[in-house]
N, CA, C and O atoms as a printed pandas DataFrame, in Angstrom:
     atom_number atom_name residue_name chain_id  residue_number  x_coord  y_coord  z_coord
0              1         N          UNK        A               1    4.315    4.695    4.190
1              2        CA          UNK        A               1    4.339    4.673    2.750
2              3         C          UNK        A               1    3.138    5.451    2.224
3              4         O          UNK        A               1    2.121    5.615    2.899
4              5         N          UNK        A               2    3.313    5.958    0.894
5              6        CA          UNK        A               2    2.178    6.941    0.452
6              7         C          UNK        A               2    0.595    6.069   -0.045
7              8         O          UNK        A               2    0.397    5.593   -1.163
8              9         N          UNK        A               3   -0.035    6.053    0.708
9             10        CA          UNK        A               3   -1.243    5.562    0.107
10            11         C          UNK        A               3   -2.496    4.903    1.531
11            12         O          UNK        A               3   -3.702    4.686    1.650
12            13         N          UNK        A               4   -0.866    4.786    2.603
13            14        CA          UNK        A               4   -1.283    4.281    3.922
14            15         C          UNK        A               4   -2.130    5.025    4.458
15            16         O          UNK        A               4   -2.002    6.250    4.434
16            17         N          UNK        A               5   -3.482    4.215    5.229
17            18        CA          UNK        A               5   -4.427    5.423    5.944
18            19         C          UNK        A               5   -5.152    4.645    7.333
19            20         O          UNK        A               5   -5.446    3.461    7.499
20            21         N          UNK        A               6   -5.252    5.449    7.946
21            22        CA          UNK        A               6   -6.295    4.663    9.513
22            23         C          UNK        A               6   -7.549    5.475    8.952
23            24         O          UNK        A               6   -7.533    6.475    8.234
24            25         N          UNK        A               7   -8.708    4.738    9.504
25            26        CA          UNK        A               7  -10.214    5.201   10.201
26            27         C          UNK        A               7  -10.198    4.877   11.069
27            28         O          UNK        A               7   -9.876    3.783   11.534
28            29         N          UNK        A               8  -10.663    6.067   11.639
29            30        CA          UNK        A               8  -10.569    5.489   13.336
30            31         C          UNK        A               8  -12.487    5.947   13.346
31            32         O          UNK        A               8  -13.013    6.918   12.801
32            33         N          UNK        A               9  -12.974    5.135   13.949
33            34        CA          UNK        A               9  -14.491    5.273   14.523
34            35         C          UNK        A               9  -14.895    5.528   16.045
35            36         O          UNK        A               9  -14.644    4.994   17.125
36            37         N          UNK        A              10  -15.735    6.740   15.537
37            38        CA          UNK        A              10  -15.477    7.122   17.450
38            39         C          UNK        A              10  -17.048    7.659   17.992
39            40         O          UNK        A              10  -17.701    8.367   17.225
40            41         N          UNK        A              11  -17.491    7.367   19.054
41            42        CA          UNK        A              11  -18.675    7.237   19.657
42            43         C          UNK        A              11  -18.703    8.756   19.999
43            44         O          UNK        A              11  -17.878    9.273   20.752
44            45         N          UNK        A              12  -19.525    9.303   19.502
45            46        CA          UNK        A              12  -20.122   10.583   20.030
46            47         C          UNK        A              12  -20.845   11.152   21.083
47            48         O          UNK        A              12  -20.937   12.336   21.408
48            49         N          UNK        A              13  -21.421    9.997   21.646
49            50        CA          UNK        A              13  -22.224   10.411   22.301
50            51         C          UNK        A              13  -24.093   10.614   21.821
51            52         O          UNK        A              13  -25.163   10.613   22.431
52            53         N          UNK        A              14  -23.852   10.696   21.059
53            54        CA          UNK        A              14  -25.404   10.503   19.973
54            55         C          UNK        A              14  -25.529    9.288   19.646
55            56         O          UNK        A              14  -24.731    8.386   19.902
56            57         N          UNK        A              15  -26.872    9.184   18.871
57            58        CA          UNK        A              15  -27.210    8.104   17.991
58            59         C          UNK        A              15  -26.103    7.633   17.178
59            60         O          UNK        A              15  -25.967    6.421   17.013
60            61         N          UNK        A              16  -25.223    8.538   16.605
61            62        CA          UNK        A              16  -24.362    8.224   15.459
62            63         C          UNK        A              16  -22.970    7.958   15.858
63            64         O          UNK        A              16  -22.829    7.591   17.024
64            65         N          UNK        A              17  -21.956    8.060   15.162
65            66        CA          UNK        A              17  -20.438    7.372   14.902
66            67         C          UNK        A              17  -19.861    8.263   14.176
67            68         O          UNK        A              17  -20.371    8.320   13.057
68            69         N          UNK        A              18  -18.922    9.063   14.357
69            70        CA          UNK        A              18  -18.157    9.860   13.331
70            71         C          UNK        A              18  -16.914    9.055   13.149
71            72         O          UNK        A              18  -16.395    8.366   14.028
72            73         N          UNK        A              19  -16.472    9.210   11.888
73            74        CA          UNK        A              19  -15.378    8.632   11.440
74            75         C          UNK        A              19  -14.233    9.956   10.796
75            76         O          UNK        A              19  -14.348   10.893   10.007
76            77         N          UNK        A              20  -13.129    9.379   11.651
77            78        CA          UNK        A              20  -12.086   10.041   10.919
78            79         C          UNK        A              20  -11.156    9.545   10.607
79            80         O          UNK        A              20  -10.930    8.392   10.976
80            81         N          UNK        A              21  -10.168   10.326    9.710
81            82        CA          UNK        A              21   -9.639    9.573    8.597
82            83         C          UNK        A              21   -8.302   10.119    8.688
83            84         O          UNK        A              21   -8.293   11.343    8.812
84            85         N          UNK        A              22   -6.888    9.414    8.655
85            86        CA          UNK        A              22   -5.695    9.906    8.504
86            87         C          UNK        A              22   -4.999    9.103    7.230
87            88         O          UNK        A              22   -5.165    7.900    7.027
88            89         N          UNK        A              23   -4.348    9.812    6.568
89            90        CA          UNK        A              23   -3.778    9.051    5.141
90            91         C          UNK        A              23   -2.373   10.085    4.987
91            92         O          UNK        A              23   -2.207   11.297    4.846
92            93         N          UNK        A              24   -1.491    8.892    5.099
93            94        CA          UNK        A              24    0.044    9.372    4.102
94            95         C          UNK        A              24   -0.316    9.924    3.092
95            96         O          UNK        A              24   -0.987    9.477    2.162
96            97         N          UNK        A              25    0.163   11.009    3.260
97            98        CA          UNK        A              25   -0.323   12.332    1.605
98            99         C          UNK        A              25    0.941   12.551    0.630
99           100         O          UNK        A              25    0.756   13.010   -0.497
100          101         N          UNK        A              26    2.189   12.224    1.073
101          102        CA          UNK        A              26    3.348   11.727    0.414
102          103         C          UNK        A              26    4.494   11.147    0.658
103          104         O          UNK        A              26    4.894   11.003    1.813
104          105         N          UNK        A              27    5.138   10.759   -0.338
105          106        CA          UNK        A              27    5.528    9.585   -0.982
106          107         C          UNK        A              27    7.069    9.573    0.821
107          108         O          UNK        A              27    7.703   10.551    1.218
108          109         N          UNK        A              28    7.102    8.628    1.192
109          110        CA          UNK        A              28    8.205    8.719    2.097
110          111         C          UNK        A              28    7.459    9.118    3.884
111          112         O          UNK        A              28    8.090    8.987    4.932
112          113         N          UNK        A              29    6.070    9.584    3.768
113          114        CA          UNK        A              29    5.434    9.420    5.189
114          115         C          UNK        A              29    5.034    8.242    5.198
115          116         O          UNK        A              29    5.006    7.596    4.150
116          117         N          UNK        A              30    4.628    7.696    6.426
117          118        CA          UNK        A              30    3.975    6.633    7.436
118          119         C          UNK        A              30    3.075    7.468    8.140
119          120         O          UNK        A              30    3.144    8.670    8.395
120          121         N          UNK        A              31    1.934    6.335    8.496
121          122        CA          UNK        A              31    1.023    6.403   10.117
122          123         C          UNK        A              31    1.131    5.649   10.955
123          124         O          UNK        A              31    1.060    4.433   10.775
124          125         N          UNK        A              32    1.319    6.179   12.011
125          126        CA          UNK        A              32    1.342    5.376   12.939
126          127         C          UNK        A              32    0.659    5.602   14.145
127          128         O          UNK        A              32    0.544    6.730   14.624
128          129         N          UNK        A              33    0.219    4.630   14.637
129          130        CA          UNK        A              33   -0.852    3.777   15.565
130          131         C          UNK        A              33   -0.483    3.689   16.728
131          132         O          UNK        A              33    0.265    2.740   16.963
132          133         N          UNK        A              34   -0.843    4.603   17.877
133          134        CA          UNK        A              34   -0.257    4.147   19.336
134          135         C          UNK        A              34   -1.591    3.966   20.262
135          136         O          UNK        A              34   -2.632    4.539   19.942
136          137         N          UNK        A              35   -1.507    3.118   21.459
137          138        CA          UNK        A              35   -2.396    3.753   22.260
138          139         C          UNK        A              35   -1.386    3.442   23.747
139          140         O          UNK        A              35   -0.313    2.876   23.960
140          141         N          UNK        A              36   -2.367    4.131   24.541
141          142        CA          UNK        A              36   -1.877    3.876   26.129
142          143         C          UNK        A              36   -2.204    4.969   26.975
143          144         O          UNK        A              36   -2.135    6.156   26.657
144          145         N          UNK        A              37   -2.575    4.489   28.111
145          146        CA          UNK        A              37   -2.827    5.212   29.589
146          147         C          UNK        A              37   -4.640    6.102   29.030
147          148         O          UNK        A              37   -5.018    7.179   29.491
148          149         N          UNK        A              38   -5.347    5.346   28.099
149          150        CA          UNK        A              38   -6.855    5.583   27.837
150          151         C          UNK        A              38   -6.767    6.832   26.441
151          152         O          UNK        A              38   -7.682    7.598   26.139
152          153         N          UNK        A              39   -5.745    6.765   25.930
153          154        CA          UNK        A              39   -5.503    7.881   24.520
154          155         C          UNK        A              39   -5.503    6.651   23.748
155          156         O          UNK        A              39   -5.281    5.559   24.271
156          157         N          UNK        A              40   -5.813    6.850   22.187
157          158        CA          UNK        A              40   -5.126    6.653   20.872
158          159         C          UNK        A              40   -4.769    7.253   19.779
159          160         O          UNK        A              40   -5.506    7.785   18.949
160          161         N          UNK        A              41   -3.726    7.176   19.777
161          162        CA          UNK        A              41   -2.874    8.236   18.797
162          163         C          UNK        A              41   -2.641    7.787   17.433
163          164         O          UNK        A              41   -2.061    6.703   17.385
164          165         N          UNK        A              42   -2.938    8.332   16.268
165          166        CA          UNK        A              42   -2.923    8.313   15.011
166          167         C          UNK        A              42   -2.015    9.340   14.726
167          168         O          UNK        A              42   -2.434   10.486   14.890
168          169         N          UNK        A              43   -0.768    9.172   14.301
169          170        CA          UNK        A              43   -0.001   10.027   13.393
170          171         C          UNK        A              43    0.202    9.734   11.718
171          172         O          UNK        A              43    0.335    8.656   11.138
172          173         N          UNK        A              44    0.178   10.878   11.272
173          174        CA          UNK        A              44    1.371   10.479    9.605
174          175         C          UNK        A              44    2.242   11.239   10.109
175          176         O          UNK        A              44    1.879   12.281   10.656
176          177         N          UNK        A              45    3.808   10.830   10.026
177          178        CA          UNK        A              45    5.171   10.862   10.058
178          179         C          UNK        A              45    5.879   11.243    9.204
179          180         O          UNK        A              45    5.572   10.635    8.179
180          181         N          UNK        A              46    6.737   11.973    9.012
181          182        CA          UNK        A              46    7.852   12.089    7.965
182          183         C          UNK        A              46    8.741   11.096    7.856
183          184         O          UNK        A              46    8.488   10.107    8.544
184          185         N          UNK        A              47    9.804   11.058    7.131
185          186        CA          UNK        A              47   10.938    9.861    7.273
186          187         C          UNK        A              47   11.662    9.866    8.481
187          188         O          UNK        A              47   12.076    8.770    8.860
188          189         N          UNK        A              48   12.033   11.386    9.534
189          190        CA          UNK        A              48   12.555   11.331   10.223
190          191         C          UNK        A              48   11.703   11.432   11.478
191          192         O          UNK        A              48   12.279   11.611   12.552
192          193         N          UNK        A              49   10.885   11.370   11.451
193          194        CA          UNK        A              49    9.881   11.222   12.721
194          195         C          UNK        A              49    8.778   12.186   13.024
195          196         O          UNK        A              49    7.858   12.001   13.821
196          197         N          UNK        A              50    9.041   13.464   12.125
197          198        CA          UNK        A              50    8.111   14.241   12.814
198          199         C          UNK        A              50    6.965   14.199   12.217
199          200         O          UNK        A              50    6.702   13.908   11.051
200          201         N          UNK        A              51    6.093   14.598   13.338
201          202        CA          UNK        A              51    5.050   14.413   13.347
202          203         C          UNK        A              51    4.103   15.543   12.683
203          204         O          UNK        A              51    4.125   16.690   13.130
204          205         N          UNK        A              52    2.972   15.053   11.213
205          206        CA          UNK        A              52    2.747   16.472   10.120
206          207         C          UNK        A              52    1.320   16.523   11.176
207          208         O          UNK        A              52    1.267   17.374   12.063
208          209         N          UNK        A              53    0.236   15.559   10.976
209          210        CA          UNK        A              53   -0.572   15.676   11.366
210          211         C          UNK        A              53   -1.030   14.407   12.683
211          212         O          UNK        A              53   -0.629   13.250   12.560
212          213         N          UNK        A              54   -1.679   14.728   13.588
213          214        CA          UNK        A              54   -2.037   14.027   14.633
214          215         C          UNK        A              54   -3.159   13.866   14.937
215          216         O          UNK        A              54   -3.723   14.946   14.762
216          217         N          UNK        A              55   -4.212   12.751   15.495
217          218        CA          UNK        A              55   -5.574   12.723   15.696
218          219         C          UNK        A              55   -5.642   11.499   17.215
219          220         O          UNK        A              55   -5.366   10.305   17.332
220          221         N          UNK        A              56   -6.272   12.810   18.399
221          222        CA          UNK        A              56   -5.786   12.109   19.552
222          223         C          UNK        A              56   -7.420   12.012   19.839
223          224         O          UNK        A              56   -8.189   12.949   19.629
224          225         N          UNK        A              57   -7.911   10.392   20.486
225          226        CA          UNK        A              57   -9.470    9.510   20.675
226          227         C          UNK        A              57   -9.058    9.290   21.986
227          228         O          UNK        A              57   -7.887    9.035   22.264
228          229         N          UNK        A              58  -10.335    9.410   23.160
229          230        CA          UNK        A              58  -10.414    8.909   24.040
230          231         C          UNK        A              58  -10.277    7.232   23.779
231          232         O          UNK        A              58  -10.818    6.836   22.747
232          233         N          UNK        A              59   -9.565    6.166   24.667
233          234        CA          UNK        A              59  -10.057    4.469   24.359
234          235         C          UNK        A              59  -11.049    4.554   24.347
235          236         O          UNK        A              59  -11.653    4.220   23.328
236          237         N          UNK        A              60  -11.915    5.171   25.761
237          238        CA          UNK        A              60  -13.315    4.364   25.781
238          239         C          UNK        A              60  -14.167    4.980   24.656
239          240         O          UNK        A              60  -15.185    4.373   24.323
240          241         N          UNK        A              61  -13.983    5.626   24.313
241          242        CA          UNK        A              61  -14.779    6.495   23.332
242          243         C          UNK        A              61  -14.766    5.516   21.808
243          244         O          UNK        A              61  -15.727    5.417   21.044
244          245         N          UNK        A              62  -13.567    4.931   21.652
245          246        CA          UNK        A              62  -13.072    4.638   20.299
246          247         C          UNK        A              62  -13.655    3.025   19.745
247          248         O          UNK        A              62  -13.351    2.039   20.417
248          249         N          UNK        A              63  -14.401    2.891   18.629
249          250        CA          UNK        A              63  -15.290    1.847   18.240
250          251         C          UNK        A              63  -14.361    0.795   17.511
251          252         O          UNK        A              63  -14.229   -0.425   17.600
252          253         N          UNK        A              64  -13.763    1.810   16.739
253          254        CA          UNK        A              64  -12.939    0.530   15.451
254          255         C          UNK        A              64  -11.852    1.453   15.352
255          256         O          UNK        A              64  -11.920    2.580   15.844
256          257         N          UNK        A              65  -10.484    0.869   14.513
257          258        CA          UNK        A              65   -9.173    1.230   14.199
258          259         C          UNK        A              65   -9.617    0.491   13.020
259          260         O          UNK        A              65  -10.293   -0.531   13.131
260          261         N          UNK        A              66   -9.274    0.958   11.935
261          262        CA          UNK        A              66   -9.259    0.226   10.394
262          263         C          UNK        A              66   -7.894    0.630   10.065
263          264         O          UNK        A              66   -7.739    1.848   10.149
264          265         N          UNK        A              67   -6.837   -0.044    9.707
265          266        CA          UNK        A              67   -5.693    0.423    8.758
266          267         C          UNK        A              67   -5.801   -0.189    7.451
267          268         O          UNK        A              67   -6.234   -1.322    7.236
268          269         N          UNK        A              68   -5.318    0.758    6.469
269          270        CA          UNK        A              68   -5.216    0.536    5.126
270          271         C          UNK        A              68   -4.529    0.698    4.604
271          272         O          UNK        A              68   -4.509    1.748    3.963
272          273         N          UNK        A              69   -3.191   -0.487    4.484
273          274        CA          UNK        A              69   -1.888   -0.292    3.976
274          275         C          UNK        A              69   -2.037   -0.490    2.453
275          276         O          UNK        A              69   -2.750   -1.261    1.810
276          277         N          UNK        A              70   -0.805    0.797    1.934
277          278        CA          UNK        A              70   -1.267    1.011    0.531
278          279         C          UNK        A              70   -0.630   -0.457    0.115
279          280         O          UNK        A              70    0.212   -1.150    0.687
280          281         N          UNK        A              71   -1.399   -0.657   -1.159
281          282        CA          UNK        A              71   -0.298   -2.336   -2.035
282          283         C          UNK        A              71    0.588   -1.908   -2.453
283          284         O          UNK        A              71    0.951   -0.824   -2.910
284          285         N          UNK        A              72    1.127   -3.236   -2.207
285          286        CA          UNK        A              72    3.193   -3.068   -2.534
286          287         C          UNK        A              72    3.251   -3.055   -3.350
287          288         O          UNK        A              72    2.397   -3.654   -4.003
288          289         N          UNK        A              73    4.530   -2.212   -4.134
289          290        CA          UNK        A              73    4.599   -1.478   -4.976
290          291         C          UNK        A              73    3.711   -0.649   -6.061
291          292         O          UNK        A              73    3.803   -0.754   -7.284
292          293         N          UNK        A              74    3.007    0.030   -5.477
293          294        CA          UNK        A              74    2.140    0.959   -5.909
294          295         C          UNK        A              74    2.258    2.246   -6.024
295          296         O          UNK        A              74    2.107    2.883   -4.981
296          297         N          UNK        A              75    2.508    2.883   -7.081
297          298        CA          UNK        A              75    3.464    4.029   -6.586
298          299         C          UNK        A              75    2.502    4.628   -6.485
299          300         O          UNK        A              75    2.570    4.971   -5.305
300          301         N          UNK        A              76    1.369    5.138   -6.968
301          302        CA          UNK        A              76    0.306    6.259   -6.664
302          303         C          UNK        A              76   -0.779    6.007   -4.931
303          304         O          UNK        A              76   -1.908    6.403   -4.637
304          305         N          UNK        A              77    0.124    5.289   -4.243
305          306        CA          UNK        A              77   -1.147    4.621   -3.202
306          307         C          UNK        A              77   -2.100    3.933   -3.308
307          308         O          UNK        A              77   -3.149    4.103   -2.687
308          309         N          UNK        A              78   -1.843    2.920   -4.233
309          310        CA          UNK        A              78   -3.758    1.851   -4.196
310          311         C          UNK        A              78   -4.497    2.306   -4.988
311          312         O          UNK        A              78   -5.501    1.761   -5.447
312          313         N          UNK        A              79   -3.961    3.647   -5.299
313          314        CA          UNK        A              79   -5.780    4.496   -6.217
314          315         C          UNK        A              79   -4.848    3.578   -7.758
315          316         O          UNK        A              79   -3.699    3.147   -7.854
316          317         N          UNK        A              80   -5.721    3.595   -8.487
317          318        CA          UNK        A              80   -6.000    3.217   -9.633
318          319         C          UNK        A              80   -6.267    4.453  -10.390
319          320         O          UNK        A              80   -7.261    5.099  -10.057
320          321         N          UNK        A              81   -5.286    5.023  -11.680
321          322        CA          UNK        A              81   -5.234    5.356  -12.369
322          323         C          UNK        A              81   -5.939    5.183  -14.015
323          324         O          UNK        A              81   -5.324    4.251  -14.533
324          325         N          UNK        A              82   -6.711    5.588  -14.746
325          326        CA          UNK        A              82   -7.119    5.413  -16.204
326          327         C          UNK        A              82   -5.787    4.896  -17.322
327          328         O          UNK        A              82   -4.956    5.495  -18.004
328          329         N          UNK        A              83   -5.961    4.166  -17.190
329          330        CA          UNK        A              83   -4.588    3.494  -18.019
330          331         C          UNK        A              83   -4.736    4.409  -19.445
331          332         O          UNK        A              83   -5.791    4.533  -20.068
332          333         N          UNK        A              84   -3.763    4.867  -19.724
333          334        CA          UNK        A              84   -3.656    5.528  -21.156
334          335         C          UNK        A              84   -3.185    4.836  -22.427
335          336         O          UNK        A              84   -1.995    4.526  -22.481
336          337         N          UNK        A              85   -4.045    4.537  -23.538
337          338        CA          UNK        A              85   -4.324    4.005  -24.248
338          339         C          UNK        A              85   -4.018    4.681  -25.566
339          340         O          UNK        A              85   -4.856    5.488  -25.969
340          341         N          UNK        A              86   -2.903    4.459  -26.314
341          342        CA          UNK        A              86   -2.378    4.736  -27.392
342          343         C          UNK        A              86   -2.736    4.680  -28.473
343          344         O          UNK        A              86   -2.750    3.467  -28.681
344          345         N          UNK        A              87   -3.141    5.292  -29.601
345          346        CA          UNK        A              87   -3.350    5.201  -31.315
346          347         C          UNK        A              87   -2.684    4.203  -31.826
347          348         O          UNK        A              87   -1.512    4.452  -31.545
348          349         N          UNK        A              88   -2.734    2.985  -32.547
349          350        CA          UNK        A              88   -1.940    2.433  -33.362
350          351         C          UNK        A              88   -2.178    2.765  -34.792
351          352         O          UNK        A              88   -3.247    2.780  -35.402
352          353         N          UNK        A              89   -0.737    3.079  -35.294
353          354        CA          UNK        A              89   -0.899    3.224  -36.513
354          355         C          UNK        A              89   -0.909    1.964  -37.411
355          356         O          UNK        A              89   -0.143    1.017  -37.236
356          357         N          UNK        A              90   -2.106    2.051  -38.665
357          358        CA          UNK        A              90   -1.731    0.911  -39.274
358          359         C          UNK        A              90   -0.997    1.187  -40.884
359          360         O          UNK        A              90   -1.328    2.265  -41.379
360          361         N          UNK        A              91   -0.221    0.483  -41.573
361          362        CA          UNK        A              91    0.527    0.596  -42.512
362          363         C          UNK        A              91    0.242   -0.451  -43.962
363          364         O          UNK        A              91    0.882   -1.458  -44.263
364          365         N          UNK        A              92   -0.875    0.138  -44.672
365          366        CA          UNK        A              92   -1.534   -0.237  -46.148
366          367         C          UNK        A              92   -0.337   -0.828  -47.054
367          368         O          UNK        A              92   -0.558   -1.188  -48.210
């Protein structure tokens, strides 16, 4: 669904942690979450399966999986929009 996103956190090898980020960019993709045989696989999906973008982590390498499913029924993905706020006319 559009709004859905993983962070995946991954050990560098340094002092630090890079984080990367996959997010449904429209309306009718999914991500999806695999792992096995020491990979983890992050896809966003189309409706029929294919695969737009992919982000492949060693296991041992990999710190955290965060998913962030967009809220139901949300049509813009979770983001929050400036609500638009109308003139009322008044009548003397």
């Amino acid at each position: 669904m559009k709004g859905d996103r993983v962070e995946v956190v991954v050990d560098t090898g340094t002092s630090t942690a890079q984080m990367f980020e996959i997010e449904a960019t429209k309306a009718g993709r999914r991500v999806d979450v695999t792992s096995g045989r020491g990979i983890v696989e992050v896809a966003e999906l189309t409706r029929t399966g294919q695969p737009v973008r992919v982000g492949r982590f060693m296991a041992s390498r990999v710190i955290a999986v965060v998913e962030h499913p967009a809220k139901e029924g949300d049509a813009n993905g979770g983001r929050r929009r400036p609500r638009r706020v109308e003139q009322e006319e008044t009548l003397l």
